[in-house]
LUMBA-901996 format. One record per atom (N, C-alpha, C): residue number from 1; residue in three letters; atom name; x, y, z. Coordinates in steps of 0.1 Angstrom, whole numbers. Layout:
! residues N
     k     r    a    east   north      up
   NUM   Ala   CA       X       Y       Z
...
! end
This chain:
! residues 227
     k     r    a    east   north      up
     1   Unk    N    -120     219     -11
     1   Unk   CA    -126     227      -1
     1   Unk    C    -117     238       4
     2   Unk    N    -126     247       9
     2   Unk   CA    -109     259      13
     2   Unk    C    -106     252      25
     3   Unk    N    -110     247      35
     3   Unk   CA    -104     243      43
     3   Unk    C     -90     241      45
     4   Unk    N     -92     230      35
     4   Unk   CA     -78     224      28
     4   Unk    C     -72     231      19
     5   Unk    N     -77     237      11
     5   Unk   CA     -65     248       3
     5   Unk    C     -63     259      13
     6   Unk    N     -68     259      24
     6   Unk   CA     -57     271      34
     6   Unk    C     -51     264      42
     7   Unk    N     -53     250      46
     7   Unk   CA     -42     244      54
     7   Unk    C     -28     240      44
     8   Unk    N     -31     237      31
     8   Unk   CA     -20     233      21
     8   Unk    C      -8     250      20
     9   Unk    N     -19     258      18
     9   Unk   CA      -9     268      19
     9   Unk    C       3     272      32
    10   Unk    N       0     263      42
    10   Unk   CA      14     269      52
    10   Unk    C      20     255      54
    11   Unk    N      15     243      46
    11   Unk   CA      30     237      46
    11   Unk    C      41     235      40
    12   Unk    N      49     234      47
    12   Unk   CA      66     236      45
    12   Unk    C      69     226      37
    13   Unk    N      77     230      24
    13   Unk   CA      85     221      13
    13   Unk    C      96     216      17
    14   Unk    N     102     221      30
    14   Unk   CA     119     221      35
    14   Unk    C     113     208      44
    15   Unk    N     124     196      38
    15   Unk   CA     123     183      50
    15   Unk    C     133     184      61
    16   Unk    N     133     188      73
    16   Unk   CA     141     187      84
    16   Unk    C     153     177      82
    17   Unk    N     145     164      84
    17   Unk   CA     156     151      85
    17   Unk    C     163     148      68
    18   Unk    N     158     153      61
    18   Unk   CA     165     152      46
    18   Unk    C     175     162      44
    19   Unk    N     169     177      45
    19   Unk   CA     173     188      50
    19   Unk    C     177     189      34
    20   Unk    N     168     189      29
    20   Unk   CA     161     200      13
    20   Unk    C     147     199      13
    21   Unk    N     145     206      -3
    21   Unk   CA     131     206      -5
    21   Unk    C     130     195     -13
    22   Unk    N     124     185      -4
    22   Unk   CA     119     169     -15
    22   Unk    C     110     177     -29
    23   Unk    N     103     185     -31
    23   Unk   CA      98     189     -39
    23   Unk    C     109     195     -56
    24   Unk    N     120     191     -50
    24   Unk   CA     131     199     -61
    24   Unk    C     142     183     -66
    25   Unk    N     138     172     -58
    25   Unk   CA     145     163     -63
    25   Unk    C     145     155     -76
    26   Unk    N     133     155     -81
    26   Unk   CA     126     154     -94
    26   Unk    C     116     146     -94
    27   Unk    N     103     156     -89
    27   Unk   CA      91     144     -89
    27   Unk    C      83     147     -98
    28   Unk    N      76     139    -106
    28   Unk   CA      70     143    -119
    28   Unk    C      56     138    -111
    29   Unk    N      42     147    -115
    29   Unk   CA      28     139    -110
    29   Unk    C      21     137    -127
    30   Unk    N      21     129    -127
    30   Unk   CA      14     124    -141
    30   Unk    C      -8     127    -137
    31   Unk    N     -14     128    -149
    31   Unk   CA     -29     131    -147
    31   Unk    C     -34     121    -144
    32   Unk    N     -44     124    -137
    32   Unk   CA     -50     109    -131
    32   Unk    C     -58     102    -143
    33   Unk    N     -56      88    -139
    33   Unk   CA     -64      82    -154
    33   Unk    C     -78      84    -154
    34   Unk    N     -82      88    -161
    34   Unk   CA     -96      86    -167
    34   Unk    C    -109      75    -164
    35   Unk    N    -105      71    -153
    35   Unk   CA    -115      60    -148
    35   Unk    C    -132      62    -149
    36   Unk    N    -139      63    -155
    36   Unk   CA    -152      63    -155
    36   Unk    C    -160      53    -152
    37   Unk    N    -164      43    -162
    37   Unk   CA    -179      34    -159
    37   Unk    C    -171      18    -167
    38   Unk    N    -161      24    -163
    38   Unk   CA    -147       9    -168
    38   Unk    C    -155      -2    -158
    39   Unk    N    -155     -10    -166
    39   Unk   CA    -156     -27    -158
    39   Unk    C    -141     -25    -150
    40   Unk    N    -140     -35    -137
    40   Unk   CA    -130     -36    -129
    40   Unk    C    -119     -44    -138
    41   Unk    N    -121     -53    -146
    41   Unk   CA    -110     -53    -158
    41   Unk    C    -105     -47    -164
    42   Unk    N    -116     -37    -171
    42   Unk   CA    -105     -27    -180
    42   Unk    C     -98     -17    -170
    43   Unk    N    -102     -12    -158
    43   Unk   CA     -96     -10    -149
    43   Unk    C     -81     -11    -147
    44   Unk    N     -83     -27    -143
    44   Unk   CA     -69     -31    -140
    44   Unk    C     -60     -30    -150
    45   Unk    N     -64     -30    -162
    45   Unk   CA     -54     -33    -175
    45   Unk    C     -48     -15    -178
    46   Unk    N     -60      -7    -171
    46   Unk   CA     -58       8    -174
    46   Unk    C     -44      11    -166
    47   Unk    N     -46       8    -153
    47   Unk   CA     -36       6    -142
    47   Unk    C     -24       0    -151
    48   Unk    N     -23     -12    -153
    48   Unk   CA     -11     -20    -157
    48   Unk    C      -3     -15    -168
    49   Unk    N      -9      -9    -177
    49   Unk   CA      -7      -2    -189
    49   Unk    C       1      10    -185
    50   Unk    N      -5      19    -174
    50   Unk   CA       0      31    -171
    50   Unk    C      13      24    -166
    51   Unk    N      14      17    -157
    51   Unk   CA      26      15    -150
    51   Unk    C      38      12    -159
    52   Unk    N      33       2    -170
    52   Unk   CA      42       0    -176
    52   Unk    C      50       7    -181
    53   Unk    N      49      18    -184
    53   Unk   CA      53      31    -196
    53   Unk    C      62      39    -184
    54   Unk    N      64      36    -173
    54   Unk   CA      74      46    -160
    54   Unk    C      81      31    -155
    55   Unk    N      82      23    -162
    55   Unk   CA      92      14    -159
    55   Unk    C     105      15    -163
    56   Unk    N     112      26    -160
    56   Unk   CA     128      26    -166
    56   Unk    C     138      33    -151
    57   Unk    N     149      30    -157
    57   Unk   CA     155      30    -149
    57   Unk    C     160      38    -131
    58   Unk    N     155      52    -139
    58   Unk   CA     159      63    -130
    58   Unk    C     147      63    -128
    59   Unk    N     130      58    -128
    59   Unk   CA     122      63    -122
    59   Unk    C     117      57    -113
    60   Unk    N     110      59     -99
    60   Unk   CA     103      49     -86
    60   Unk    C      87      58     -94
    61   Unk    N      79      49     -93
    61   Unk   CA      64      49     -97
    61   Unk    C      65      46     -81
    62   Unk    N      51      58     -83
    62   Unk   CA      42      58     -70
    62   Unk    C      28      58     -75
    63   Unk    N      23      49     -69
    63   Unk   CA       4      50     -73
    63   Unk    C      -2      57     -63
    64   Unk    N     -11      64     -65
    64   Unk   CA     -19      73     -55
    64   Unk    C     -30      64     -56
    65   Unk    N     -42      59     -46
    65   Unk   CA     -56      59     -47
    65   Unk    C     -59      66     -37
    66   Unk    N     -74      63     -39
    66   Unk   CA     -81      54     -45
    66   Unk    C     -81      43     -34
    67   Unk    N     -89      30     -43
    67   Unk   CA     -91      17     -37
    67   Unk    C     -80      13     -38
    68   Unk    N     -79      -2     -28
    68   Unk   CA     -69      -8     -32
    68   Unk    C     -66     -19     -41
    69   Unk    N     -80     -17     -51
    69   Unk   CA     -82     -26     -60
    69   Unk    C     -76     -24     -72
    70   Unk    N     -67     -10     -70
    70   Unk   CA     -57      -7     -79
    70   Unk    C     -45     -14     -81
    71   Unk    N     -41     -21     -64
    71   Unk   CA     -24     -24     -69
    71   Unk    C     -25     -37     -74
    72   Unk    N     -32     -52     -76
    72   Unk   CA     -34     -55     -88
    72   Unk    C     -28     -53     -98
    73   Unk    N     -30     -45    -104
    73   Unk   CA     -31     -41    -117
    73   Unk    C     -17     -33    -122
    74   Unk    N     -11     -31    -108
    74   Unk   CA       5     -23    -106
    74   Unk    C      12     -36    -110
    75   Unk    N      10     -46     -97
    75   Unk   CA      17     -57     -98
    75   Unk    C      18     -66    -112
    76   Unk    N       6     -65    -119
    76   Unk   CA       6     -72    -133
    76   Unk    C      18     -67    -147
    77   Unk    N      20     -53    -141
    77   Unk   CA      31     -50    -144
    77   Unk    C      47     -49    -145
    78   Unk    N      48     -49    -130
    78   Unk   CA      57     -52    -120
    78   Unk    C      67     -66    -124
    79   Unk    N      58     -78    -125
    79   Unk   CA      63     -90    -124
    79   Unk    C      72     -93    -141
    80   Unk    N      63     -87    -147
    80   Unk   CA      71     -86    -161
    80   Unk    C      86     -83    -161
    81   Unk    N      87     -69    -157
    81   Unk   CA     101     -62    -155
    81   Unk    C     112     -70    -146
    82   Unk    N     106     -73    -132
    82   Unk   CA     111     -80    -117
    82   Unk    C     103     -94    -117
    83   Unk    N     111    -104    -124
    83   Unk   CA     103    -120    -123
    83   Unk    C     107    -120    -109
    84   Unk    N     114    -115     -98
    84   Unk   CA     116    -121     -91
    84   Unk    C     109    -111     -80
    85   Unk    N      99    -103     -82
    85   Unk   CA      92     -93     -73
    85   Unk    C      86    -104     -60
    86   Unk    N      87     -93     -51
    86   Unk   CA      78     -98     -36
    86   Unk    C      71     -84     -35
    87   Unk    N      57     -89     -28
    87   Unk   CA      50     -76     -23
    87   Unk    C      45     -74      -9
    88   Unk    N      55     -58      -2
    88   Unk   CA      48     -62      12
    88   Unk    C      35     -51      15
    89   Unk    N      29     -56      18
    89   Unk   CA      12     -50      23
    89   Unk    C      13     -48      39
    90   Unk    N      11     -31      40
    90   Unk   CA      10     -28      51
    90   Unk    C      -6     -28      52
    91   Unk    N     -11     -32      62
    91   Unk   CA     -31     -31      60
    91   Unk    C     -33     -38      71
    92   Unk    N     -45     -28      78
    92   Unk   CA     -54     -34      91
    92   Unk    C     -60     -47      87
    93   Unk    N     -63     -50      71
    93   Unk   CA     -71     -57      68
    93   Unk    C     -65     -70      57
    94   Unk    N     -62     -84      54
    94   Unk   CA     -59     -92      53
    94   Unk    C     -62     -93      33
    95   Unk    N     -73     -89      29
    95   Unk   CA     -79     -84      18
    95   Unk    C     -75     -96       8
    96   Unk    N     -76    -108      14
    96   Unk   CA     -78    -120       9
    96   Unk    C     -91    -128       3
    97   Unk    N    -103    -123       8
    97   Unk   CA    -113    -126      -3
    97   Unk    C    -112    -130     -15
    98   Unk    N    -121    -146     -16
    98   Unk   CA    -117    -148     -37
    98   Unk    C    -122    -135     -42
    99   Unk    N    -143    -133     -40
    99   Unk   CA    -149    -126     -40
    99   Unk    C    -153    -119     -33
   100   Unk    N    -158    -102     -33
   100   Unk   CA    -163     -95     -25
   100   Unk    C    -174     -88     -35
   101   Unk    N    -190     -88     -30
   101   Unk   CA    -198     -77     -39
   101   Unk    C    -198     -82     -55
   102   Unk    N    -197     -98     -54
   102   Unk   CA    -201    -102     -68
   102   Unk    C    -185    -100     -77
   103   Unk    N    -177     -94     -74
   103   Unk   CA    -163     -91     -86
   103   Unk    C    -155     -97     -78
   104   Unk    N    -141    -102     -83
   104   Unk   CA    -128    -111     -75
   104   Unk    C    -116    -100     -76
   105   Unk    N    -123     -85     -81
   105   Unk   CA    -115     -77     -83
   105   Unk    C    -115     -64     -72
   106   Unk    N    -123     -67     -65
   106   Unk   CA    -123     -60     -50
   106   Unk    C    -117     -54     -44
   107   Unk    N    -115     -42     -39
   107   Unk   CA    -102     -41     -28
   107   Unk    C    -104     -48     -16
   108   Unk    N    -113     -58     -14
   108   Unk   CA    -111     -67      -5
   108   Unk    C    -107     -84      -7
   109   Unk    N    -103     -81     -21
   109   Unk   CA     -97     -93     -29
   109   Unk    C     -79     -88     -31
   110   Unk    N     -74     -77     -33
   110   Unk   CA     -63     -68     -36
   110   Unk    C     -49     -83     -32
   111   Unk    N     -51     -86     -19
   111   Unk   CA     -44     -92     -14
   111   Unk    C     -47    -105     -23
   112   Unk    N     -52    -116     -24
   112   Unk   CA     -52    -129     -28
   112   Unk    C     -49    -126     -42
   113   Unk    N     -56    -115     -52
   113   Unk   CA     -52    -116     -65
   113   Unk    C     -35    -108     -68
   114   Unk    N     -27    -108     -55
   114   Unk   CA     -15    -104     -61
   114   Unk    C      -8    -116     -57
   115   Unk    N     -14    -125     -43
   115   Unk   CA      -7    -136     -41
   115   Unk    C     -11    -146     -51
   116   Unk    N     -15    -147     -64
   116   Unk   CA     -12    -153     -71
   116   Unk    C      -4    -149     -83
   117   Unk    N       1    -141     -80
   117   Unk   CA      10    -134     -93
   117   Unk    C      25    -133     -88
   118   Unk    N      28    -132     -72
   118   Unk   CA      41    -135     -69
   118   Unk    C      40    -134     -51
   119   Unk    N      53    -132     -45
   119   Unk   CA      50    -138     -33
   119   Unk    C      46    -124     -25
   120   Unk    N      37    -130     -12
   120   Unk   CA      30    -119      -7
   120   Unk    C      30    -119      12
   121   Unk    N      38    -111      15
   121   Unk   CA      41    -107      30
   121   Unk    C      27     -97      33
   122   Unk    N      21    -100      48
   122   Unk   CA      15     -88      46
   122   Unk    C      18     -83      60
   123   Unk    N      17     -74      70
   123   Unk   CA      22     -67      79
   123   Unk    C      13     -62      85
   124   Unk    N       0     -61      98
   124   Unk   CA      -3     -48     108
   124   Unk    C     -15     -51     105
   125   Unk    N     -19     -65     100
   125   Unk   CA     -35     -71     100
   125   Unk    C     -41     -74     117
   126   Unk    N     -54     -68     114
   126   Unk   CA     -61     -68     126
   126   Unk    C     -75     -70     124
   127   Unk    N     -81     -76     114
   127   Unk   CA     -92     -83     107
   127   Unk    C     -95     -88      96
   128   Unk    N    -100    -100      98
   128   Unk   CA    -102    -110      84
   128   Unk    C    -116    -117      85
   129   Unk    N    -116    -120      81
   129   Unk   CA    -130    -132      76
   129   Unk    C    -129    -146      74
   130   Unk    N    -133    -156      83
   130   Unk   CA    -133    -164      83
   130   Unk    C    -126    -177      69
   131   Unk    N    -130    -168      58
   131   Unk   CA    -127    -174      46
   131   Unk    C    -112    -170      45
   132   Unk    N    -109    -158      47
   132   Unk   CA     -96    -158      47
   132   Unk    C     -85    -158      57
   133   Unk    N     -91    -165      66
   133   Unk   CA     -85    -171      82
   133   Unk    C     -78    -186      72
   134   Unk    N     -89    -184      64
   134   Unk   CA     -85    -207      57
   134   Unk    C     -75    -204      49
   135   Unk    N     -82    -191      43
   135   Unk   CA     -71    -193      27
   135   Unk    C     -58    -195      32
   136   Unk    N     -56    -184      46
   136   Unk   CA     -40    -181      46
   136   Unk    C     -38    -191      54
   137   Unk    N     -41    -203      59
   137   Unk   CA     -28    -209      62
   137   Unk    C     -32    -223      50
   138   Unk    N     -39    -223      43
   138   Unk   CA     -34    -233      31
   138   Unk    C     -28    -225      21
   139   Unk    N     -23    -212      21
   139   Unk   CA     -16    -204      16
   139   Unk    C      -4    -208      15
   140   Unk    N       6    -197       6
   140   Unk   CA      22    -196       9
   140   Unk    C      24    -175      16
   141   Unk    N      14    -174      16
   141   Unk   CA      11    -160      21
   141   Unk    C      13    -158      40
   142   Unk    N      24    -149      42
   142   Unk   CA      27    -148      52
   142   Unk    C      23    -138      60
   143   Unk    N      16    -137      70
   143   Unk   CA       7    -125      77
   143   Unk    C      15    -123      91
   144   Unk    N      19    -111      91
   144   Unk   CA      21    -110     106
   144   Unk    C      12    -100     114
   145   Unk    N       4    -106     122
   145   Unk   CA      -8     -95     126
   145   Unk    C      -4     -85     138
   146   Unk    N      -8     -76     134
   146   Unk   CA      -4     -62     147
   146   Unk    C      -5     -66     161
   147   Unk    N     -10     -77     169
   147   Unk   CA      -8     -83     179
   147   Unk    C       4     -88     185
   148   Unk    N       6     -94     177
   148   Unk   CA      18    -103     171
   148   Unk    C      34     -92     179
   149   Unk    N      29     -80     168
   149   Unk   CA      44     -71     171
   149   Unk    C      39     -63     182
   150   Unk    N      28     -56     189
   150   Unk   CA      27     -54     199
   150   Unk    C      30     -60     214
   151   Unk    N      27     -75     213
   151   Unk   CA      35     -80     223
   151   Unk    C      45     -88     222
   152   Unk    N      52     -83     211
   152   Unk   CA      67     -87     212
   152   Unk    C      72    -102     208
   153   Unk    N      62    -109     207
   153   Unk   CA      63    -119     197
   153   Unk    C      70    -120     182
   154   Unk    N      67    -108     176
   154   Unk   CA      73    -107     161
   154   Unk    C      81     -96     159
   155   Unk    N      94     -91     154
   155   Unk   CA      98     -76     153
   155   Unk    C     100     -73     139
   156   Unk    N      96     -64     138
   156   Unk   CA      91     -58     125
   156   Unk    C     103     -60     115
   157   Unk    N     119     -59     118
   157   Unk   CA     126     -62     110
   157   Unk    C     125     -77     109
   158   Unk    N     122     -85     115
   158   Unk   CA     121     -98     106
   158   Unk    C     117    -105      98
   159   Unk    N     105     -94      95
   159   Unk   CA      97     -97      84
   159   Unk    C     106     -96      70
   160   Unk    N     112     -84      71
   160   Unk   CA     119     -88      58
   160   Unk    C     123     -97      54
   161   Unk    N     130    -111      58
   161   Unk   CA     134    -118      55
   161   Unk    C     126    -129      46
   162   Unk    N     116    -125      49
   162   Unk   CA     107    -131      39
   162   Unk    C     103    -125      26
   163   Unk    N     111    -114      24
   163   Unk   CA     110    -108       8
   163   Unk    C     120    -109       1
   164   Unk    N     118    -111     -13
   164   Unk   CA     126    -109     -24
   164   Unk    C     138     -94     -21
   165   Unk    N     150     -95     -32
   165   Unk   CA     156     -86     -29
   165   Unk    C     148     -71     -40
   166   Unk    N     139     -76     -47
   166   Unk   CA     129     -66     -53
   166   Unk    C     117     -65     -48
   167   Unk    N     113     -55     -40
   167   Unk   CA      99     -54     -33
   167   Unk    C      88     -42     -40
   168   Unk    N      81     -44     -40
   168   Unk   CA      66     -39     -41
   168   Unk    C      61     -34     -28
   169   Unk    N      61     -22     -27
   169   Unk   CA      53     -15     -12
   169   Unk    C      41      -9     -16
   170   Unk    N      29     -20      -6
   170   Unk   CA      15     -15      -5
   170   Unk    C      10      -8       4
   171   Unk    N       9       2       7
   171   Unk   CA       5       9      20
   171   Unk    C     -16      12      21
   172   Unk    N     -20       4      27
   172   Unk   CA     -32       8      29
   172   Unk    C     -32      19      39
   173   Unk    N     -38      30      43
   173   Unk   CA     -32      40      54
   173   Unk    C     -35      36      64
   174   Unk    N     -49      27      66
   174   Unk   CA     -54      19      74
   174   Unk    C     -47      11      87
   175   Unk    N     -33       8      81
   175   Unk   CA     -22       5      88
   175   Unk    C     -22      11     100
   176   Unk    N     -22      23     102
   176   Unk   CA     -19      36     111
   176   Unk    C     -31      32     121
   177   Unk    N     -27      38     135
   177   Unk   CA     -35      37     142
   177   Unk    C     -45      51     144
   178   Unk    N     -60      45     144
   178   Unk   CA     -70      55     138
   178   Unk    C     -69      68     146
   179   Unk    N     -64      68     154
   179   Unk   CA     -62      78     164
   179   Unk    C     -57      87     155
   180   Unk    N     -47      83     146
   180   Unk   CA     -35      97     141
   180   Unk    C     -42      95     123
   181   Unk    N     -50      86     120
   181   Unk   CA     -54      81     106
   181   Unk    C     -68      77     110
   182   Unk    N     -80      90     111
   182   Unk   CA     -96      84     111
   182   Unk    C     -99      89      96
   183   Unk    N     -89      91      89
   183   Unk   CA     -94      96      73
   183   Unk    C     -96      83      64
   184   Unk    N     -99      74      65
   184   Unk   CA    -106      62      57
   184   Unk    C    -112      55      55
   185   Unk    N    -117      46      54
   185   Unk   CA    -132      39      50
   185   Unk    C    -139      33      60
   186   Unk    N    -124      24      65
   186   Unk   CA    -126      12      76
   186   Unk    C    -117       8      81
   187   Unk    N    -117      22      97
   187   Unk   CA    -108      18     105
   187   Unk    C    -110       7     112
   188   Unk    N     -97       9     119
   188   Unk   CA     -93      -8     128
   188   Unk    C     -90       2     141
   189   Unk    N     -91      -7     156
   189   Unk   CA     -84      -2     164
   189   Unk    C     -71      -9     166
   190   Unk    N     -62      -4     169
   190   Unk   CA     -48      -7     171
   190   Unk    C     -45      -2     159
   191   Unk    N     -30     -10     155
   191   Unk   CA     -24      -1     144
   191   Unk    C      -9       7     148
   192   Unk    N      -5      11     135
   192   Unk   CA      10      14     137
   192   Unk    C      10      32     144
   193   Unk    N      22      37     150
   193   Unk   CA      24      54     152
   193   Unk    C      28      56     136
   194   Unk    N      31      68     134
   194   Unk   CA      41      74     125
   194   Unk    C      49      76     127
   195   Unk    N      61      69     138
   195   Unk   CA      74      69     136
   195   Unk    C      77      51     138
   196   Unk    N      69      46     141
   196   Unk   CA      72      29     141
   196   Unk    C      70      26     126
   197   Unk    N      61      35     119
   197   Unk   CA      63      29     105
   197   Unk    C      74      36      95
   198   Unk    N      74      48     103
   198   Unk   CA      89      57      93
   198   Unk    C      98      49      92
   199   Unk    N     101      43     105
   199   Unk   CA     115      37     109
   199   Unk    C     115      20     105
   200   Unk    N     104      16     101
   200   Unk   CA     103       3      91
   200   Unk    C     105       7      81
   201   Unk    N     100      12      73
   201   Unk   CA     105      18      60
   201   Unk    C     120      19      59
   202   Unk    N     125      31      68
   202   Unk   CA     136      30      69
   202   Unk    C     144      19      64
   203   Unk    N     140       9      75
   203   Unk   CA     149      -8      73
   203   Unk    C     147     -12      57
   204   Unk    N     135     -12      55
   204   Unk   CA     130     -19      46
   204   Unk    C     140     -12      27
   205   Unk    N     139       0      32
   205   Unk   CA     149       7      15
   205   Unk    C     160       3      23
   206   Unk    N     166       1      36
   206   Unk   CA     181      -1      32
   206   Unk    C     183     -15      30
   207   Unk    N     177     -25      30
   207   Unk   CA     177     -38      29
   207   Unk    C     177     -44      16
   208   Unk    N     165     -36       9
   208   Unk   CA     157     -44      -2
   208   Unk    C     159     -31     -11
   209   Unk    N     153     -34     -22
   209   Unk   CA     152     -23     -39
   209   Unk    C     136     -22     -33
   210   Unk    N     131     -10     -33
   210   Unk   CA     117      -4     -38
   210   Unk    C     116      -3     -53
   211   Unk    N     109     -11     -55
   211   Unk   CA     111     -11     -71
   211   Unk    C      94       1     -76
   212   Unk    N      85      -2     -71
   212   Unk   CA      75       9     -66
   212   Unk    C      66       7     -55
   213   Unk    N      56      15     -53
   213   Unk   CA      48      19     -45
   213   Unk    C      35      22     -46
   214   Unk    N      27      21     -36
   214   Unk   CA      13      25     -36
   214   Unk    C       8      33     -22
   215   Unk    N      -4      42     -21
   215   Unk   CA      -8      43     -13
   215   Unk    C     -17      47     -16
   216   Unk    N     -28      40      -8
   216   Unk   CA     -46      37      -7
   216   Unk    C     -52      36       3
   217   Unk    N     -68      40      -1
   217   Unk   CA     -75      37       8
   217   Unk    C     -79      53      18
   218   Unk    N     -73      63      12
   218   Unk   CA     -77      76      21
   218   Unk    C     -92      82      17
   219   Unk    N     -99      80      29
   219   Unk   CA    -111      90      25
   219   Unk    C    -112     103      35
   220   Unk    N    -110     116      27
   220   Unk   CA    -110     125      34
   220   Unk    C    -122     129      46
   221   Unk    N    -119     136      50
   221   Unk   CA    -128     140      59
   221   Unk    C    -132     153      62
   222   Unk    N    -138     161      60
   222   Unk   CA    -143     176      56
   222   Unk    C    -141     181      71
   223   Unk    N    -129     191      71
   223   Unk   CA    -128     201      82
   223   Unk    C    -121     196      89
   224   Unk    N    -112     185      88
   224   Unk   CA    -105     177      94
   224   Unk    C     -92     175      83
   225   Unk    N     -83     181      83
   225   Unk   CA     -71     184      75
   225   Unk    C     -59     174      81
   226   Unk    N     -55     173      90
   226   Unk   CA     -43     163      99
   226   Unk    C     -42     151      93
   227   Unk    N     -50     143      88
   227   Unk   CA     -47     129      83
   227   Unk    C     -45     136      69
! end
């Protein structure tokens, strides 16, 4: 929309707090895959396939979506390389479902089918479903819900301690509080700022290996450029 190709035109490449142009460090954008009228299997395998092929040493894979029925299919990759991967899921939403809409390949499944592939922290949940109220505590799946760190009960750096020293970062944007993030499908109220989550991050690369990344779940919003 021009909207958006005249707001993209006046932002600045120069990062203040990095103080270069992140654009000159070496980022490669690969073409988006060809997803058409794929069953949610071949899907995943399209996903896993791609990932695998940017598994080397000098490169951090970032997944753009999309659903979050994508990271899945990252992780199926992931675990090959890093037997000893953890994945942490930032998300308003728990996305523990066996099934959602008839498929177990859901983005409201994303979470349960990675926690069975290795271990799964998830961070800034603020609704679930009864079914996966159960799953997770007959789980080994660790949830710290945005209440939790709001009143000071839980602090966000001690979550890490529950990850591998190789991590997997899931960012649903949903995380964010809708106030500063109403660009997606199904917001939540509460939710993180954008500097409470900068400054987790922060912790989280000096602690642990990012081994890759994802971020999902954005639906734009026509005339509304900020998120």
């Amino acid at each position: 929309p021009a909207a958006i190709l005249d707001a993209s035109a006046h932002m600045e490449l120069y990062d203040e707090e990095l103080e270069q142009e992140t654009c000159r460090i070496g980022i490669h954008t690969l073409e988006p895959l060809p997803v058409r009228d794929e069953t949610p299997e071949a899907m995943l395998r399209m996903v896993s396939e791609a990932v695998a092929q940017q598994l080397l040493p000098d490169k951090l894979p970032v997944i753009v979506g999309g659903e979050h029925s994508i990271s899945p299919g990252v992780v199926q990759a992931l675990v090959r390389q890093y037997p000893r991967l953890s994945v942490l899921q930032l998300d308003a939403h728990a996305d523990l479902r066996d099934t959602y809409e008839g498929t177990p390949h859901s983005h409201a499944c994303a979470g349960r089918r990675i926690s069975e592939l290795c271990p799964l922290v998830q961070v800034g949940m603020r609704s679930l479903s009864r079914e996966e109220a159960d799953f997770k505590r007959s789980s080994a799946v660790i949830t710290i819900v945005d209440h939790e760190i709001k009143q000071g009960n839980k602090a966000l750096h001690d979550v890490l301690q529950h990850l591998t020293d190789d991590v997997y970062l899931t960012v649903d944007i949903d995380v964010l509080d809708p106030a500063i993030m109403p660009a997606t499908g199904t917001p939540e109220p509460g939710g993180f700022s954008w500097y409470e989550t900068v400054g987790f991050l922060k912790e989280l690369c000096s602690r642990k290996r990012v081994v890759a990344l994802d971020l999902v779940q954005l639906c734009p919003q026509a005339g509304n450029v900020a998120p």
